[in-house]
C-alpha positions as CSV (number, residue, x, y, z in Angstrom):
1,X,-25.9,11.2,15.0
2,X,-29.7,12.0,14.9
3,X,-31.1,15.7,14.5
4,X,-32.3,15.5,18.3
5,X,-28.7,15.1,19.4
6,X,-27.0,17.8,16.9
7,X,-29.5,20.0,18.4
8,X,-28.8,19.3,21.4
9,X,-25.1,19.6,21.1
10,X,-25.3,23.2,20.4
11,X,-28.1,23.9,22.9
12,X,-26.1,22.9,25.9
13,X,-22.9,24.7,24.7
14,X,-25.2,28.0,24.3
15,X,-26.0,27.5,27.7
16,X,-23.1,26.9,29.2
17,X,-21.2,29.7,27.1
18,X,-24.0,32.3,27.4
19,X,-21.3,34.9,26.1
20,X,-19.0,33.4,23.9
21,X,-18.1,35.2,20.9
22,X,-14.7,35.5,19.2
23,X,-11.2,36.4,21.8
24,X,-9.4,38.2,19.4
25,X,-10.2,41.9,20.4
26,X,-10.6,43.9,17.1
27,X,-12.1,47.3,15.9
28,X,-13.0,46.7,12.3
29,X,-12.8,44.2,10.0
30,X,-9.0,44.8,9.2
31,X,-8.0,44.8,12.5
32,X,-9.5,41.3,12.7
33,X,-7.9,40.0,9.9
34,X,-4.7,40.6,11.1
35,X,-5.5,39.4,14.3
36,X,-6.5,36.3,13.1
37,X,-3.8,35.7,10.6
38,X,-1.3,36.0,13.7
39,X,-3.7,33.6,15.5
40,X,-1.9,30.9,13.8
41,X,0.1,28.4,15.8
42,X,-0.6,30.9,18.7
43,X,-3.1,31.3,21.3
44,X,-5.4,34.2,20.9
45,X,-4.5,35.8,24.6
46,X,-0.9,36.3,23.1
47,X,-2.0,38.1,20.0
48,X,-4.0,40.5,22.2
49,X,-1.1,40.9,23.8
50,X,0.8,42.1,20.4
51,X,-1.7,43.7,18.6
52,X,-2.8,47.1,20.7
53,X,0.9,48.2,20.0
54,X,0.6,47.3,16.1
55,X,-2.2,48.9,15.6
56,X,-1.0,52.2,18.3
57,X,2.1,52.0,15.3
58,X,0.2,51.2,12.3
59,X,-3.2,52.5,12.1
60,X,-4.8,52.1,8.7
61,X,-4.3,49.6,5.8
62,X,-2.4,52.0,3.9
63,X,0.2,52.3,6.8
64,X,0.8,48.6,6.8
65,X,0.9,48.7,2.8
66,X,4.2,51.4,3.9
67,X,5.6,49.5,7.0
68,X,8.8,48.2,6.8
69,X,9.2,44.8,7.1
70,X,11.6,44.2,9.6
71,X,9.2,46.2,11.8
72,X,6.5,44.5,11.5
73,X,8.8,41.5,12.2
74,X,9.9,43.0,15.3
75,X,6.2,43.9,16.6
76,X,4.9,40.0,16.1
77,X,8.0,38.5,17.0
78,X,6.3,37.0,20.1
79,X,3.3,35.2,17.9
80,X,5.5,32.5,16.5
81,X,6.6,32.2,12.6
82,X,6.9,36.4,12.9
83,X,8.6,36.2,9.3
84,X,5.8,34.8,7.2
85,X,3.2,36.4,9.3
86,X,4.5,39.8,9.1
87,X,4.8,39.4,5.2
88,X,1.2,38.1,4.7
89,X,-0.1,41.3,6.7
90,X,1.7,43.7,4.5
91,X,0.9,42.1,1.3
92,X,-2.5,41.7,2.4
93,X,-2.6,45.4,3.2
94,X,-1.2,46.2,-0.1
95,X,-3.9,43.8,-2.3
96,X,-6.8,45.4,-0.3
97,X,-5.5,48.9,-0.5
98,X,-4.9,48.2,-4.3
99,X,-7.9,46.1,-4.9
100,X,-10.4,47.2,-2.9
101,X,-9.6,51.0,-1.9
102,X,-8.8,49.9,1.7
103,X,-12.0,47.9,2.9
104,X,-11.7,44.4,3.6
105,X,-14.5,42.8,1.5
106,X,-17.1,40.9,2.1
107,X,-16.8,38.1,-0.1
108,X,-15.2,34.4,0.6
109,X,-14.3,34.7,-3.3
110,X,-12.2,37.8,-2.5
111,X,-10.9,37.0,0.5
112,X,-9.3,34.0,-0.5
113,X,-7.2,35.9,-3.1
114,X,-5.9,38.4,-0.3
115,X,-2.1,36.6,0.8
116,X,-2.2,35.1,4.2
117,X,-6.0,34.2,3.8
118,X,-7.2,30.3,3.6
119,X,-10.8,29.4,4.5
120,X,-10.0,29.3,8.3
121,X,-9.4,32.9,8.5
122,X,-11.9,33.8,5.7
123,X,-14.7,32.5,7.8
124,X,-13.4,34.1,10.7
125,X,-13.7,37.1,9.2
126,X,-16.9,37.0,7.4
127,X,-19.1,35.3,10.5
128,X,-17.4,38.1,13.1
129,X,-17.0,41.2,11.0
130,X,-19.7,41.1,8.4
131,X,-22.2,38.2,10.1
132,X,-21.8,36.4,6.5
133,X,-21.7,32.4,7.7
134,X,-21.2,31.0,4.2
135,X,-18.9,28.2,6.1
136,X,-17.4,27.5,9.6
137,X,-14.3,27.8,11.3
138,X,-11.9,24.7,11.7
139,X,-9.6,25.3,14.3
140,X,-7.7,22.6,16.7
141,X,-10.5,23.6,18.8
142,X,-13.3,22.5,16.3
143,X,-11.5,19.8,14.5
144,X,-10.7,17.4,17.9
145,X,-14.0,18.1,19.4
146,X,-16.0,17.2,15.7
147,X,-14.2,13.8,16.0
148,X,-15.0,13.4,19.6
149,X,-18.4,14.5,19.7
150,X,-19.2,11.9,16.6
151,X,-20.1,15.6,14.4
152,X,-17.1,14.3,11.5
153,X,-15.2,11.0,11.1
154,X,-12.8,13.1,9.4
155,X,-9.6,14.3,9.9
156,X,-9.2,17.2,6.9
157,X,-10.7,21.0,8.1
158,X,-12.4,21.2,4.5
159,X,-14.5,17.7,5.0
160,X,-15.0,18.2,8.3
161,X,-16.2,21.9,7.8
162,X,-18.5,20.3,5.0
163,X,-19.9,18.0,7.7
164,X,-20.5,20.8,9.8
165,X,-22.0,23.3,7.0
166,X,-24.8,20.4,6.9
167,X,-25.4,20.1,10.4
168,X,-25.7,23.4,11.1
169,X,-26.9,26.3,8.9
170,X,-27.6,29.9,9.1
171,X,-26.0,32.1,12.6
172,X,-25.9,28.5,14.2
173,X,-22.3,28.1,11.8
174,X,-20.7,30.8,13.5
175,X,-22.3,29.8,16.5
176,X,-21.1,25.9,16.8
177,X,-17.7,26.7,15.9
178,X,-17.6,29.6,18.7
179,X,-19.4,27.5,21.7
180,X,-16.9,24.3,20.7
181,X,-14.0,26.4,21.1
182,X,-14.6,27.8,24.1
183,X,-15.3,24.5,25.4
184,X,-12.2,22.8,23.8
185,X,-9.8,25.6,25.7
186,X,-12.2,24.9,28.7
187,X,-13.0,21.3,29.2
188,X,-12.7,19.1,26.1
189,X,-8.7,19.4,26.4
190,X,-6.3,17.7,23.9
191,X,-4.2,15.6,26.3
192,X,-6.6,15.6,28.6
193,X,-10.8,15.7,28.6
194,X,-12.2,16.5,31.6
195,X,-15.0,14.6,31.1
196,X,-16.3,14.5,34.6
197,X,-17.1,18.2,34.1
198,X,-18.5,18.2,31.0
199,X,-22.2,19.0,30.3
200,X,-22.0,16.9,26.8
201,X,-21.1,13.8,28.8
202,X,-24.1,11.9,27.8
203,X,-24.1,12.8,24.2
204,X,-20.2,11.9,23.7
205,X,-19.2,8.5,22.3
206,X,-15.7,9.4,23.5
207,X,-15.9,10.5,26.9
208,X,-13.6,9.0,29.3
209,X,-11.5,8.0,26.6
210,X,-10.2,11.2,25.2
């Protein structure tokens, strides 16, 4: 794919999705990362559904680091895999509260040693909460519509986040991976494209076939 059409890719998306920025509704950086880790396998219009009463229950780091488990079960229940999630959150709460008096950093380095954290939600955190765009967020979202729009041949998040990290650099990483979300959950649907609405029509090598 030439420069002309990368840039075009993400041109047309900023105009279509004037004000996209991340769903999950959040307060500081903390907040987001839990939001975020309970993102997974789950849309982002459930967790906003859970999290106001987590956090009404459980306001700081240090009060997770203290919940009790089976709580925290209960309260995510609805998100899907509540178990594991609600286990990642505490023992996240407990590395950062033990590790890094209570702030989330800022670092992919140290984010990736907090439990619960892989790139996905490292990236997430450090584009939304700290504007750091070291990498880019590979959701379903991003990872179908990177195959279909020619961006990646690739299959695997990491190679196909490499393949986007050289496409696009700077606030335009946070940026791509924003716009092709909202247009995944919008128009370029898993089962099925609507391609007749789509203003990437002419760029895509794989419109009309899904």
């Amino acid at each position: 794919m030439q420069n002309k059409q990368i840039n075009q890719i993400l041109e047309i998306l900023s105009q279509t999705y004037p004000a996209a920025k991340c769903a999950l509704i959040h307060q500081d950086p903390w907040q987001l990362l839990v939001a975020t880790i309970l993102s997974a396998q789950c849309t982002d219009e459930r967790v906003n559904k859970v999290t106001p009463t987590l956090f009404m229950r459980y306001k700081t780091v240090p009060d997770f680091a203290r919940a009790d488990l089976s709580d925290l079960e209960d309260l995510v229940r609805s998100t899907g895999f509540f178990r594991q999630k609600a286990k990642y959150i505490k023992a996240a709460a407990i590395k950062i509260s033990e590790s890094h008096s209570g702030q989330v950093p800022s670092s992919m380095e140290e984010l990736l040693q907090i439990p619960g954290v892989a790139r996905k939600t490292a990236n997430v955190v450090l584009s939304t909460a700290f504007n750091v765009n070291e990498g880019v967020v590979v959701d379903t979202h991003v990872k179908r519509l990177s195959q279909r729009l020619g961006l990646s041949e690739f299959s695997d998040p990491i190679r196909i986040e490499r393949d986007l990290m050289n496409l696009y650099k700077g606030d335009n990483r946070e940026r791509i991976s924003t716009l092709l979300i909202h247009h995944g959950r919008k128009i370029c649907k898993a089962r099925k494209p609507l391609c007749e609405q789509c203003p990437l029509v002419k760029l895509c090598p794989n419109a009309f076939s899904g």
